[in-house]
C-alpha positions in Angstrom: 14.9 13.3 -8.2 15.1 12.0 -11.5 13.2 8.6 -11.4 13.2 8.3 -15.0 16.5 9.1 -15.9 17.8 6.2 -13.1 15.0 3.5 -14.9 17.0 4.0 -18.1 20.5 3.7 -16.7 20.2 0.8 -14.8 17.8 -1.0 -17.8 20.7 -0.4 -19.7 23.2 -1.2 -17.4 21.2 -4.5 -17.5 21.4 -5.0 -21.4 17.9 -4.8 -21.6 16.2 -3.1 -24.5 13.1 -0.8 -24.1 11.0 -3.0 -25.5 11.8 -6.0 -24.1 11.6 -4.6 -20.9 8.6 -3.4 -21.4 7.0 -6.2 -22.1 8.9 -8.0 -19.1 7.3 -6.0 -16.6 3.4 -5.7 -18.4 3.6 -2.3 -19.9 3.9 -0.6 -23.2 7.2 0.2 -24.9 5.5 3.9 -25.2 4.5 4.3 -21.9 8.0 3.3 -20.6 9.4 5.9 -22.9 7.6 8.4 -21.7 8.6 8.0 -17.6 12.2 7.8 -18.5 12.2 11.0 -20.5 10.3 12.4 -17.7 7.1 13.4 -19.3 5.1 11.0 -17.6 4.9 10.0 -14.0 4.2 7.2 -12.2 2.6 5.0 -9.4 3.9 3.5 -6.3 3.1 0.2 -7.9 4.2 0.8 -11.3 7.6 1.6 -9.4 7.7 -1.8 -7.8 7.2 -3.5 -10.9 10.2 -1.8 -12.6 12.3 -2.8 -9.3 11.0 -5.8 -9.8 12.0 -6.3 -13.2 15.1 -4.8 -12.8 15.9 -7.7 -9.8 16.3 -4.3 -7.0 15.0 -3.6 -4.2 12.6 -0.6 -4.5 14.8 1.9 -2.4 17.7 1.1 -4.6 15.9 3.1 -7.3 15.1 5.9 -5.4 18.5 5.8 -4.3 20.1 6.0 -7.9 17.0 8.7 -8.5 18.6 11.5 -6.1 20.3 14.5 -7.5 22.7 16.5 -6.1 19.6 19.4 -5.8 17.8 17.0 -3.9 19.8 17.4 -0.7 19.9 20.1 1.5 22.8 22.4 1.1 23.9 21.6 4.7 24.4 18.1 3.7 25.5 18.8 0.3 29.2 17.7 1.3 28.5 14.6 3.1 26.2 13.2 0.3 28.8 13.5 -2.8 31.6 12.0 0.1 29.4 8.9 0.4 28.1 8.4 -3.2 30.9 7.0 -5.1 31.0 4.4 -2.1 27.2 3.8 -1.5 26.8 3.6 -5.2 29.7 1.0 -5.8 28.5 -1.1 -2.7 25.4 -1.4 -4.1 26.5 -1.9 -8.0 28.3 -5.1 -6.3 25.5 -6.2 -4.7 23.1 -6.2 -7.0 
């Protein structure tokens, strides 16, 4: 799971520079940089204020978080079936 990593994509999928995000949802420019690239992690509550921000529903970032090596091997198949769909569904909605 690669929380950071999904924080950067949709920020940026939302036009939104680092540091104006940042600043958006109450935290430095550094600190941000340092949970997307991984090196730092973060609270519960710091993760609903970058939903928040991001106008998402908290699951919706985990969802975008999960990695292929994140699901079993015996469901492996049926996760990168449903993906592409689950991912577009929720790219319309939100």
């Amino acid at each position: 799971m690669d929380i950071g990593q999904s924080i950067k994509q949709l920020r940026k999928h939302h036009c939104i520079s680092q540091l104006d995000f940042a600043k958006h949802v109450g935290i430095s420019q550094t600190f941000l940089s340092l949970v997307e690239s991984g090196k730092r992690d973060c609270s519960i509550h710091f993760l609903e204020s970058i939903a928040k921000g991001l106008d998402i529903p908290l699951p919706v970032l985990f969802w975008f978080s999960i990695e292929a090596k994140d699901i079993p091997d015996d469901k492996k198949e049926h996760f990168e079936f449903l993906k592409p769909s689950i991912d577009a569904l929720i790219k319309s909605i939100f």
